[in-house]
Each structure stands twice: as C-alpha cells, then as structure tokens.
N, C-alpha and C positions, 0 to 999 in steps of 0.2 A: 666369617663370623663377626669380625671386627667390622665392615660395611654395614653388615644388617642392625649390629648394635647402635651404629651413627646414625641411621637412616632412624628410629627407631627414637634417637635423642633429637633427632631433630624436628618429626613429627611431634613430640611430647611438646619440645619449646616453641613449636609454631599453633599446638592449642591453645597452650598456657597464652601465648599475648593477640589472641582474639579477643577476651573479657577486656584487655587494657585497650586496646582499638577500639570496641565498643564505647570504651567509657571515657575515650580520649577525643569524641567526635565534638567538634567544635561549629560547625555549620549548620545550620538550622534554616529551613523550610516550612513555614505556617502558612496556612493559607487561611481565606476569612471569606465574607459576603462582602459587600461595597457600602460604604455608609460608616456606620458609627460601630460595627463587629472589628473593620480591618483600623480604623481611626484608633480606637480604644487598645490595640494590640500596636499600632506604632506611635502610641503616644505616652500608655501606661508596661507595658510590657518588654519592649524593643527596647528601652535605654537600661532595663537591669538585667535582661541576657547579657548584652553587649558590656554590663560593668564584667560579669562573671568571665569574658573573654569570647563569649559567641557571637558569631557573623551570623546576622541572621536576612534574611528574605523572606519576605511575604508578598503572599500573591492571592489577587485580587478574585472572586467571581462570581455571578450576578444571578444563581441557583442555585436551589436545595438539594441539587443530586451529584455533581463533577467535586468540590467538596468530598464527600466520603468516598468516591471512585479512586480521584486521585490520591488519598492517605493510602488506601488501601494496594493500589498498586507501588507506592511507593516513591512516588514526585514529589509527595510533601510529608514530614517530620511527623506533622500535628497542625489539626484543622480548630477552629473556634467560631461558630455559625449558628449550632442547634444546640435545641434542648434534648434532655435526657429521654423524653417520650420518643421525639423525632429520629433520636440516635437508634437507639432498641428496637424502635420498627422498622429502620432500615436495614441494619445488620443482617436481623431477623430475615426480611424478605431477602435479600442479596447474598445471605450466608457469606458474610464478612467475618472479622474476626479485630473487630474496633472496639475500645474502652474508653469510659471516661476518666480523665485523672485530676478531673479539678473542676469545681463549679467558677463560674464568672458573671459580669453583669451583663444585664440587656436593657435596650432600650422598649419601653413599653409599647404593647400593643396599643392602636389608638383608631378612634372613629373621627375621622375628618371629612370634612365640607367646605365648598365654596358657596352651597347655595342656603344653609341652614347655619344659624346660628350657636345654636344649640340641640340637642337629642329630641329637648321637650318638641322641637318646629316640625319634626317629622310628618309624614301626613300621607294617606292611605295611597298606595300604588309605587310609595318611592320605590327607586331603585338603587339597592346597596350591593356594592361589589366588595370581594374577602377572600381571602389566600385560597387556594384549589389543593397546594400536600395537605390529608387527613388529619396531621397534628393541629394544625392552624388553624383548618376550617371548623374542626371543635369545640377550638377556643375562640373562634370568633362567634360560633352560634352561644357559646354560654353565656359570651359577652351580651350579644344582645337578649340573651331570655334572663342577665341579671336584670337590663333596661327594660326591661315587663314588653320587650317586643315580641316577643314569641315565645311560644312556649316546647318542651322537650318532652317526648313520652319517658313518662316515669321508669324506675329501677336500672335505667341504663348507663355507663359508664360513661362519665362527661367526655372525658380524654379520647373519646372513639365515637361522637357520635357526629349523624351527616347528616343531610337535608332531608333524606328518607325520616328519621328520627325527629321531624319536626311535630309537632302534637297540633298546637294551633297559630296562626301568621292574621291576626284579627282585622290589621291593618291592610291582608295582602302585599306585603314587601315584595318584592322583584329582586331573588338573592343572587346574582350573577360571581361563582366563583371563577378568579382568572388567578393565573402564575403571579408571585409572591411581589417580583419586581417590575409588574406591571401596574401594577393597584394605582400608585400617584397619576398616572397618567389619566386616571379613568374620572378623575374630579371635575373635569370643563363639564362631563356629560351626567353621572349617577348623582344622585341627593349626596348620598354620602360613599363614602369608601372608606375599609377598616384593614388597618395597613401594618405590615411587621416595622417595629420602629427603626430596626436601621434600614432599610430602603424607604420609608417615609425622608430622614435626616440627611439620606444621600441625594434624595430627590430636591431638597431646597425645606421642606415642611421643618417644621419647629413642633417640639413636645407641646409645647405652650398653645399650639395654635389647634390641638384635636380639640373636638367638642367632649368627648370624652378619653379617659384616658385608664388600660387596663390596671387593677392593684394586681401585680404581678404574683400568684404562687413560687413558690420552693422550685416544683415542679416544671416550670417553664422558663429557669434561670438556665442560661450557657453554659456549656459543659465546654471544656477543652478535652481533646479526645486523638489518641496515636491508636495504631497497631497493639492488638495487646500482648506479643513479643516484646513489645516495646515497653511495657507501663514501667518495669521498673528498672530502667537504665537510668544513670546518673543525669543525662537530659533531659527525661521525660521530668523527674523531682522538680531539676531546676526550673524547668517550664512552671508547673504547679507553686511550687515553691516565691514565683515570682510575682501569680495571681495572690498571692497569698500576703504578700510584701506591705506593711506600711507606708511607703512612696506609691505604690501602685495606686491604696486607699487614698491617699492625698490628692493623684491625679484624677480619680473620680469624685472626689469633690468637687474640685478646681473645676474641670475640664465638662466633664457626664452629668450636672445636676439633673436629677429627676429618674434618674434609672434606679431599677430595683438591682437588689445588691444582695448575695450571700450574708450569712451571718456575723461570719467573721469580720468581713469587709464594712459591718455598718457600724 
C-alpha cells in the first residue's frame, strides 16, 4: 500500500514540473529566408532574447517550403519568412498545426531592371519573371494590373488569383513564373523581374534601385509563427513580445528604412 502511495506521489510531482520545464526552456531555434527576414531577426530580435537569458540560433533557408516543415516537425522553435495568406494555405494543404503569434516587417515587393528605367519604358513582348508559390504570384499579378499592365477577370479574389485569371496582357507580356530565390538571377536576361524583398536584399539589389516599389497591405506583413501547442508558452510571448519592443522599432528605423511595418511598430 505504502509503495503504490509513493509511486503515486511521484507520478503527481513528476506532472506537476512538466508546465515548469516547459516554461523554463531557454534555447531557442528560429529559423528565417536569407536576406533581410534572417538580418532583421539577428539584428532586431536576437539581442532582446538574449537580454531575457535566451540562447538563441537561427538558421538560414533559401525556400518557401523546409521553413514550415521544419517548425513543424520540431528542429525549430519558430519560423519568420511568410505572410499570414502564405501560412493558412500551407497548414491547410499540409494539415499542419502552425499559428501565428505575431506580425513583423517585410521588405517590399519590388519590380526591378537592368534594361528599363522605369515601368513607364516597358514595351510590348517584355519578358517579366515573378515568384511561382500562389500567394506571391497574386500579388505580383495585382501588382502589375495596379500599373494598368494587365488586367484580372472581375469578382475574383486578389489573394488567389493566377495567370488563368488574367482578363487582358494588351502589351503581350511574357510572364515567366520561377522559385521565389531565383528571380535576381533572371535580370541579365527578362525586361524586368518582380522579386520578394528579402531575396532581392540578399542578392546584392537595394529597395532604392526597384523601379517600382509594392505599398505593402496589412495582409502581406510577416507573421512570426510556432506549433500551435506552442502559442502560449512563456517563449512563444517572449518571441512576440520582443517584435513588439521599442528597441526592435528603433532598429527598424535605423537599420530596415523603407519596409512596411505593423501598426504598432510605426
């Protein structure tokens, strides 16, 4: 009797300090895109974990899909890459179980050249290359049907629509979509290429140097994003917590000008 009673208190006191384990975890694993997502996380984020006492590592990688893999199986804490359309349709198709626990900045979408000047120089047959994941490709078609290059068949949802969904190309543009961190590459050869801003930033390009440059929605701001077991551990806060921070807002002033910014943050 007296065994089964210890056995008994000992299982009780080996539940009870799981929650303090959880909340006692000090090491942290983020992972990012290359460019200005992983920059802005070890330049605005990484020095106020590390006041609060977290060791943190971040790891580097050059697509829109090993990111959410990796959270998800559990090699990394918390990812900071996508936006909240990009997240929800992945989950969705993958049957994940990812949340977001915090918006952040991004570097804007941008339409860049080596051989035009400007948008106005465009001229009938160019060839424009544009992210190939469905979130991007959307937003770069709306991008250029704001620049009156083409038009969208009416009633359909910007956030989802494709090159199917194109209504009229007056110019006949030559839309060649390719993987997200290939685009800079494609500038010796397309009129133009329309590029997610941090692999444009990692690739050598400057905000400054798009001919045009996205006004970013609400919508297509950076999510920071764990396991959704995870959202409300004391790490997960302090992650959010730290986007949240007035030092972080200084180092996007300082450090990021030109990127679109949460509310808070502006």
């Amino acid at each position: 009797m007296k065994t089964a009673r210890r056995s008994l208190i000992a299982l009780a006191l080996a539940a009870a300090t799981l929650p303090v384990l959880a909340q006692a975890k000090k090491e942290l694993v983020i992972g990012a895109t290359a460019g200005s997502n992983i920059e802005v996380l070890r330049l605005g984020i990484q020095p106020l974990l590390e006041k609060k006492g977290y060791k943190l590592k971040l790891v580097e990688f050059n697509d829109y899909v090993q990111p959410n893999f990796a959270l998800a199986q559990g090699s990394l804490d918390a990812n900071f890459f996508q936006h909240i359309i990009y997240l929800n349709k992945f989950k969705t198709d993958q049957k994940l179980d990812l949340v977001e626990i915090v918006q952040g900045p991004i570097a804007p979408l941008g339409i860049y050249s080596k051989k035009r000047k400007s948008i106005a120089e465009i001229k009938a047959g160019d060839r424009i290359t544009l992210p190939n994941d469905p979130s991007n490709l959307a937003r770069a078609l709306v991008l250029l049907e704001q620049h009156k290059l083409l038009t969208i068949k009416p009633g359909l949802d910007p956030l989802r629509v494709s090159e199917k969904d194109i209504a009229t190309n007056p110019l006949g543009l030559r839309l060649q979509p390719l993987e997200a961190a290939q685009l800079p590459r494609t500038l010796d050869d397309a009129e133009y290429a329309i590029v997610n801003g941090n692999f444009a930033i990692s690739s050598g390009l400057k905000l400054t140097e798009a001919v045009v440059l996205e006004k970013t929605p609400d919508h297509y701001l950076l999510v920071a994003a764990v396991q959704g077991k995870h959202r409300d551990l004391p790490w997960a806060r302090d992650i959010a917590e730290a986007f949240r921070a007035p030092e972080f807002k200084a180092v996007l002033e300082q450090k990021f000008p030109g990127y679109a910014r949460p509310s808070f943050l502006q």
